[in-house]
N, CA, C and O atoms as a Tripos MOL2 file, in Angstrom:
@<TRIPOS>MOLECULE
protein
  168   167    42     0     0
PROTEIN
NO_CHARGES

@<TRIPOS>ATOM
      1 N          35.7650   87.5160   36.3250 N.3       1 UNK1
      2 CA         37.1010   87.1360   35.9280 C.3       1 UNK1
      3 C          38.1050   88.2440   36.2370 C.2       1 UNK1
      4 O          39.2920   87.9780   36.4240 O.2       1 UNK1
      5 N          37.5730   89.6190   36.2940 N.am      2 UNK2
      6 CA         38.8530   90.4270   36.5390 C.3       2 UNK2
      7 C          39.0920   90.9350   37.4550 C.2       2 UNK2
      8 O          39.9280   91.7760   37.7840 O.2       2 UNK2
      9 N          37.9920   90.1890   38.1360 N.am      3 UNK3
     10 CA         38.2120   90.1800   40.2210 C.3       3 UNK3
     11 C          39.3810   89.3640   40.6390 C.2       3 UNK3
     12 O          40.1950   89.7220   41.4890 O.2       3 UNK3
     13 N          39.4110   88.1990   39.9590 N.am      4 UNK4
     14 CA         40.1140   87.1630   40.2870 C.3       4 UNK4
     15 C          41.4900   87.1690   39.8070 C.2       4 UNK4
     16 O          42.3900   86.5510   40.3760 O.2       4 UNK4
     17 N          41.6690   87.9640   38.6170 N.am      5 UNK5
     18 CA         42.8170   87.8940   37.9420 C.3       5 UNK5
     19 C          43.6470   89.2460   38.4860 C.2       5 UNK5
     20 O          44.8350   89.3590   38.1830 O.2       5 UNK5
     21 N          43.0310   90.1940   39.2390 N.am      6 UNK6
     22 CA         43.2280   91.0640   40.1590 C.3       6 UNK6
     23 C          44.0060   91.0900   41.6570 C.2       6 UNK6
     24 O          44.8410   91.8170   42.1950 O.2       6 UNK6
     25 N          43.1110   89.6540   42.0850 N.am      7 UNK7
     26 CA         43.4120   88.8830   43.5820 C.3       7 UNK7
     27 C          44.7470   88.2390   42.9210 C.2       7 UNK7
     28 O          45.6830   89.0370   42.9730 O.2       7 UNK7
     29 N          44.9710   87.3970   42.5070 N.am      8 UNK8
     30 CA         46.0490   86.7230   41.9880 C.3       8 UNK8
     31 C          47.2170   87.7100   42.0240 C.2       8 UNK8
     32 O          48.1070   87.6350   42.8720 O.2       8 UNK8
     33 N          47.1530   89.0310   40.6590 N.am      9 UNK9
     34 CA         48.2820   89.7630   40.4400 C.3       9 UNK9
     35 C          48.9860   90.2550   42.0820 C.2       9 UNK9
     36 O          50.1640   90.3580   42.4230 O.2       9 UNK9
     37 N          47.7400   90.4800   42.8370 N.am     10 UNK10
     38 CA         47.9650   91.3790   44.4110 C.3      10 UNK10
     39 C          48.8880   89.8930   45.1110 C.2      10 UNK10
     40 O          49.9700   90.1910   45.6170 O.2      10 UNK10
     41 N          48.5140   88.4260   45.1450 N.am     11 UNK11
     42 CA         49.0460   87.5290   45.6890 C.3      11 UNK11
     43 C          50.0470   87.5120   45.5370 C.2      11 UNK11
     44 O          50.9140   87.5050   46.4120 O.2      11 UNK11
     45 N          50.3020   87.4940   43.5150 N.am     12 UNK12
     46 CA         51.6090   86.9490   43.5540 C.3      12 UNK12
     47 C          52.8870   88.2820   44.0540 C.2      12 UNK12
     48 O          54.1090   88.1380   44.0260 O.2      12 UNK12
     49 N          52.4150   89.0460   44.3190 N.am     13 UNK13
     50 CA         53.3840   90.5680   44.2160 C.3      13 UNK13
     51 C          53.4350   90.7280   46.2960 C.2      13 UNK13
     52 O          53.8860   91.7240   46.8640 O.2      13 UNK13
     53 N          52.7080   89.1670   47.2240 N.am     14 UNK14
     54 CA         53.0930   89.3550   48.6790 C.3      14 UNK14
     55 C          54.1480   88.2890   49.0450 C.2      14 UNK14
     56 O          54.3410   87.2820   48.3650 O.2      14 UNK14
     57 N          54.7930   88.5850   50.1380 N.am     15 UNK15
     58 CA         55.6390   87.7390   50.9050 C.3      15 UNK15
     59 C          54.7560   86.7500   51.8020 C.2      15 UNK15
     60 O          53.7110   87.0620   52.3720 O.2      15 UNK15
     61 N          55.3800   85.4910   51.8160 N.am     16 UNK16
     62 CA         54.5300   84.2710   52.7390 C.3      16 UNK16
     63 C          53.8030   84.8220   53.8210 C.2      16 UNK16
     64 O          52.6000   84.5890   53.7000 O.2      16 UNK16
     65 N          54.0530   85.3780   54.6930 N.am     17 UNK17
     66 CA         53.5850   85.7940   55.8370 C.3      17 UNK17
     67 C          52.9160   86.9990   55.9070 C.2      17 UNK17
     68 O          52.5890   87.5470   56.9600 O.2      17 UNK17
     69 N          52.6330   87.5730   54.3640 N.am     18 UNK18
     70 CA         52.3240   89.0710   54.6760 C.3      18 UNK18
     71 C          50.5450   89.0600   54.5220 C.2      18 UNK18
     72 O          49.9000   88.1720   53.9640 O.2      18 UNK18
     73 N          49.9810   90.3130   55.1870 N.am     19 UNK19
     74 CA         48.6290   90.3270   55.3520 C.3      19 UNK19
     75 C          48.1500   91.3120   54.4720 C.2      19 UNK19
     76 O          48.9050   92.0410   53.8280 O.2      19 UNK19
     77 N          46.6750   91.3700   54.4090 N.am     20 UNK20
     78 CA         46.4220   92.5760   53.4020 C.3      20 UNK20
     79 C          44.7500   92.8570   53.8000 C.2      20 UNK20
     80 O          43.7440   92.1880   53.5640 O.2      20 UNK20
     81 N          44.9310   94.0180   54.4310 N.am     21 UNK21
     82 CA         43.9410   94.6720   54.8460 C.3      21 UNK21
     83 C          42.5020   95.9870   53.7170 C.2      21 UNK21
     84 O          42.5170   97.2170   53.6620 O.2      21 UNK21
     85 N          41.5200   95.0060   53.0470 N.am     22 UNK22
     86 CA         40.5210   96.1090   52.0830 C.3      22 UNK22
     87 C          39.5980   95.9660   53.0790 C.2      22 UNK22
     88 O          39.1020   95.0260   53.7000 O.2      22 UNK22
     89 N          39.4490   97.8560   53.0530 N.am     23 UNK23
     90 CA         38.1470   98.1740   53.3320 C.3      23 UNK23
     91 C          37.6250   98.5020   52.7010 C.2      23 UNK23
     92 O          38.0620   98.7940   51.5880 O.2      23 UNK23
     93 N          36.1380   98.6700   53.1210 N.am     24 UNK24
     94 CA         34.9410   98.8590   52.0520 C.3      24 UNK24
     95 C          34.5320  100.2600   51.9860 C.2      24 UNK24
     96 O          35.3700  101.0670   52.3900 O.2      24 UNK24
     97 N          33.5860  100.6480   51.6260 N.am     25 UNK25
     98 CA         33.0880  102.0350   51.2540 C.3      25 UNK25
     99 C          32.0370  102.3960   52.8340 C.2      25 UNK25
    100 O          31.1400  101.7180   53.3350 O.2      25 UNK25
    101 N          32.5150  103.4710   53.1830 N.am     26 UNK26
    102 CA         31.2250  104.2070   53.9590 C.3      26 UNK26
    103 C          30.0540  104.6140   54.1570 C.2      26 UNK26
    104 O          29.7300  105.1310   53.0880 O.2      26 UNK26
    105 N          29.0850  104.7140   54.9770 N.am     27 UNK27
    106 CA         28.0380  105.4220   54.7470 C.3      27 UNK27
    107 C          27.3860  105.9970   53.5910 C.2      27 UNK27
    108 O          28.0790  107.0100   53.4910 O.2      27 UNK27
    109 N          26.5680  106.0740   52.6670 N.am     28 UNK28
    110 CA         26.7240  106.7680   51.5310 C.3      28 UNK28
    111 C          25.0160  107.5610   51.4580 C.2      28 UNK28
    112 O          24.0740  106.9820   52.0000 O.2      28 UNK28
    113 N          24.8410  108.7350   50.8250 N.am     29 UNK29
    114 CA         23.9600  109.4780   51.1530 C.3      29 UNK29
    115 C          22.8880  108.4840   50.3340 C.2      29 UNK29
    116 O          23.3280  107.7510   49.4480 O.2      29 UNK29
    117 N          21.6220  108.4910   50.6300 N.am     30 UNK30
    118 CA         20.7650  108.3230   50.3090 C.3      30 UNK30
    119 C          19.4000  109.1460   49.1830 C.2      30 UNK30
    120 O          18.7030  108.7920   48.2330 O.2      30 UNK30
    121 N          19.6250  110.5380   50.1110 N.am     31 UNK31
    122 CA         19.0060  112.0160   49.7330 C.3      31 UNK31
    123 C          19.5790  112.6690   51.0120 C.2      31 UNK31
    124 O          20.2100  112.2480   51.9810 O.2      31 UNK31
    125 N          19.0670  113.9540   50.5920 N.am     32 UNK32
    126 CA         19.8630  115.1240   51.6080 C.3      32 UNK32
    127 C          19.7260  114.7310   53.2960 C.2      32 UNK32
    128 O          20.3360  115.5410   53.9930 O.2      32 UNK32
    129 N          19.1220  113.7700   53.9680 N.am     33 UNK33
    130 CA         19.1490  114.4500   54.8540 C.3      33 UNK33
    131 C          18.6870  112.4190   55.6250 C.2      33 UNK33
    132 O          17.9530  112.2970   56.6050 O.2      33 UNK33
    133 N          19.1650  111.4640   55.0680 N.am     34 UNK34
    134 CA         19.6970  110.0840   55.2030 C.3      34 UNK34
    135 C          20.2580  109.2180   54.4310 C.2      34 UNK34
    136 O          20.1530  109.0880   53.2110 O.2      34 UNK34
    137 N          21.2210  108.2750   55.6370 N.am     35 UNK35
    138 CA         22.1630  107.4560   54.7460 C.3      35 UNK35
    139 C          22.2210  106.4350   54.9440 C.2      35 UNK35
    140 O          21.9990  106.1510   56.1210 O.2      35 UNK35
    141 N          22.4930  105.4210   54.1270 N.am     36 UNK36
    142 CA         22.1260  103.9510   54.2380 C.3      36 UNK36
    143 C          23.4670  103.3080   53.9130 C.2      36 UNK36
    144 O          24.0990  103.3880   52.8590 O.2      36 UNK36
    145 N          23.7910  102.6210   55.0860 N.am     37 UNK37
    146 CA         25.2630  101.7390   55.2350 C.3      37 UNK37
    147 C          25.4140  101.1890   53.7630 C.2      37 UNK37
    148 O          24.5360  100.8140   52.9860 O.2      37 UNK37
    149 N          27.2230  101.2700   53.5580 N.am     38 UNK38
    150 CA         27.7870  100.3530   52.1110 C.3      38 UNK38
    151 C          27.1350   99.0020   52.6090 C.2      38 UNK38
    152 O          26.9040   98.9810   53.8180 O.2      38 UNK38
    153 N          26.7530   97.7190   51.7940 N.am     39 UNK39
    154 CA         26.6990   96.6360   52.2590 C.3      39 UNK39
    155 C          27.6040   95.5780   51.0040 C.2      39 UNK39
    156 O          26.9720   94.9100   50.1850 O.2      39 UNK39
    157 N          28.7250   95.5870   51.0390 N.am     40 UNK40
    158 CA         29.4520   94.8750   50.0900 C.3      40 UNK40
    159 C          28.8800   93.6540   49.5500 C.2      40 UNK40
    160 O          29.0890   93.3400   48.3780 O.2      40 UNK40
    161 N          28.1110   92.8880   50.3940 N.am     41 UNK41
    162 CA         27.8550   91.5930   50.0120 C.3      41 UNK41
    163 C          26.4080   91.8020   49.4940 C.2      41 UNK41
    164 O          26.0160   90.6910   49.1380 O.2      41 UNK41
    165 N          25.6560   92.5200   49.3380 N.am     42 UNK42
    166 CA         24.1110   92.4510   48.9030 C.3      42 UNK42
    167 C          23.9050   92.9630   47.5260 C.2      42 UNK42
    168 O          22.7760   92.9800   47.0360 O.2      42 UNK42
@<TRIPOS>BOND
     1     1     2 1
     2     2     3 1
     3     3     4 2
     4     3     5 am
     5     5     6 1
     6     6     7 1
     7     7     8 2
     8     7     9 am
     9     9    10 1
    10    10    11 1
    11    11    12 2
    12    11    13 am
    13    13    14 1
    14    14    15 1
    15    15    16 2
    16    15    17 am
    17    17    18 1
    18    18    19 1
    19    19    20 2
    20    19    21 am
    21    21    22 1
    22    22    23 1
    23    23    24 2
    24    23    25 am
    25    25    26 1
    26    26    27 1
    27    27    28 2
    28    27    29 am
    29    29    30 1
    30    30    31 1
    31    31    32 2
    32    31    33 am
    33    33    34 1
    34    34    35 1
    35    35    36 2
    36    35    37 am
    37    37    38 1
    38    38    39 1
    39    39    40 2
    40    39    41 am
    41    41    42 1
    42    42    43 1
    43    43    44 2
    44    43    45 am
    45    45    46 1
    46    46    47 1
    47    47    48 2
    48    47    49 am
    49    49    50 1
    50    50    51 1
    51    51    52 2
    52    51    53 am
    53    53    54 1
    54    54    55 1
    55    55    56 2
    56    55    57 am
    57    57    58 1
    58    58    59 1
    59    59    60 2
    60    59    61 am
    61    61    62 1
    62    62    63 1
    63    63    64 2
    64    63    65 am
    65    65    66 1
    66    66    67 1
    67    67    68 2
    68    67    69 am
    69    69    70 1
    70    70    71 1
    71    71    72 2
    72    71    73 am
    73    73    74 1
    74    74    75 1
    75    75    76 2
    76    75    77 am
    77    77    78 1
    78    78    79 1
    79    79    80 2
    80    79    81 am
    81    81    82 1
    82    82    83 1
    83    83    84 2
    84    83    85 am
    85    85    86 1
    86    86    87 1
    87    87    88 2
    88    87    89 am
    89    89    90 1
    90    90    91 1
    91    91    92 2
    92    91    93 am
    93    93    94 1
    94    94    95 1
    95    95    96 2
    96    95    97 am
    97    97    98 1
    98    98    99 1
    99    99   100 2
   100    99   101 am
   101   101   102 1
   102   102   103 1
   103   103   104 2
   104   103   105 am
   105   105   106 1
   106   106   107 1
   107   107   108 2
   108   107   109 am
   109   109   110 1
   110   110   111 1
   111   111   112 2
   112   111   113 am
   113   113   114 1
   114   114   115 1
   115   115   116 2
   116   115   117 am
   117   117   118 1
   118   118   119 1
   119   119   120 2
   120   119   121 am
   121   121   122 1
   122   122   123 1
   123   123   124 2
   124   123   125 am
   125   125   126 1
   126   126   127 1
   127   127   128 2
   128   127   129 am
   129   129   130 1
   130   130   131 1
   131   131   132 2
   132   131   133 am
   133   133   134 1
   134   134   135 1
   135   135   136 2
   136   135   137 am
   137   137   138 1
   138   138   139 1
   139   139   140 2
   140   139   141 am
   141   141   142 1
   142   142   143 1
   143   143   144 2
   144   143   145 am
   145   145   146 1
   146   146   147 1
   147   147   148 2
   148   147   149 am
   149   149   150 1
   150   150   151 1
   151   151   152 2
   152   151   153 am
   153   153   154 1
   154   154   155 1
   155   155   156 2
   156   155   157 am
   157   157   158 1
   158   158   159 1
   159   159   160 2
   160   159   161 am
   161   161   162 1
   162   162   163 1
   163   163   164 2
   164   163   165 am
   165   165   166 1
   166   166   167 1
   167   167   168 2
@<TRIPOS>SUBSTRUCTURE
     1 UNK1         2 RESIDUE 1 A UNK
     2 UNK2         6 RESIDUE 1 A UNK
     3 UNK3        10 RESIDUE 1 A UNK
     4 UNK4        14 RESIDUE 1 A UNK
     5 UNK5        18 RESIDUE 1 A UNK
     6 UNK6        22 RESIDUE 1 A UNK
     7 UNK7        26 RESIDUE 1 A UNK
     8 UNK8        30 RESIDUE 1 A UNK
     9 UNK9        34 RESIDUE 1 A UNK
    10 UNK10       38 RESIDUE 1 A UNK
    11 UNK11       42 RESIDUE 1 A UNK
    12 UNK12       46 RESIDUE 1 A UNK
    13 UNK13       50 RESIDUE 1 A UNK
    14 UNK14       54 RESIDUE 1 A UNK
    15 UNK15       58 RESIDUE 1 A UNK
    16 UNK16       62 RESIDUE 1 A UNK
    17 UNK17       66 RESIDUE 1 A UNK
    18 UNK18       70 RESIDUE 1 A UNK
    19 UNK19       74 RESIDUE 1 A UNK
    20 UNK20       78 RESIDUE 1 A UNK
    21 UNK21       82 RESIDUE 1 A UNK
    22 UNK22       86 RESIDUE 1 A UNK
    23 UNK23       90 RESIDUE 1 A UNK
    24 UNK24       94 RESIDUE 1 A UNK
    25 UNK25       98 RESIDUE 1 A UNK
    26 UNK26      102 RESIDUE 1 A UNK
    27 UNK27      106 RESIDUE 1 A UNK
    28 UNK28      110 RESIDUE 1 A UNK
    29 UNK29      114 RESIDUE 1 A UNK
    30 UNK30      118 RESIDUE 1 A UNK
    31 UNK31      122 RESIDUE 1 A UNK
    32 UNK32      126 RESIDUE 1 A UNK
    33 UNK33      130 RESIDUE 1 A UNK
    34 UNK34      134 RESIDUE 1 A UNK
    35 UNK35      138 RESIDUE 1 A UNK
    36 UNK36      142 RESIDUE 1 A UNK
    37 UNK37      146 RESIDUE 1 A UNK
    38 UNK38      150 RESIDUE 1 A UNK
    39 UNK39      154 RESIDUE 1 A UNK
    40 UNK40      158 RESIDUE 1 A UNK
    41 UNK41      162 RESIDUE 1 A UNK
    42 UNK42      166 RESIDUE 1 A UNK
């Protein structure tokens, strides 16, 4: 619910035509010495 009520506040505060670019998180360490891709959706 406060994903959504989040998306909304960000909607109602754009112009018709305007775009909106989130990126996600980077690479992130694993242990010292490998790293295993962000995967937002898993």
């Amino acid at each position: 619910m406060i994903h959504q009520n989040r998306r909304k506040e960000l909607l109602s505060k754009l112009d018709d035509n305007a775009v909106v670019i989130v990126s996600t998180n980077s690479e992130q360490k694993r242990n010292s010495d490998v790293n295993y891709p962000f995967r937002p959706d898993s």
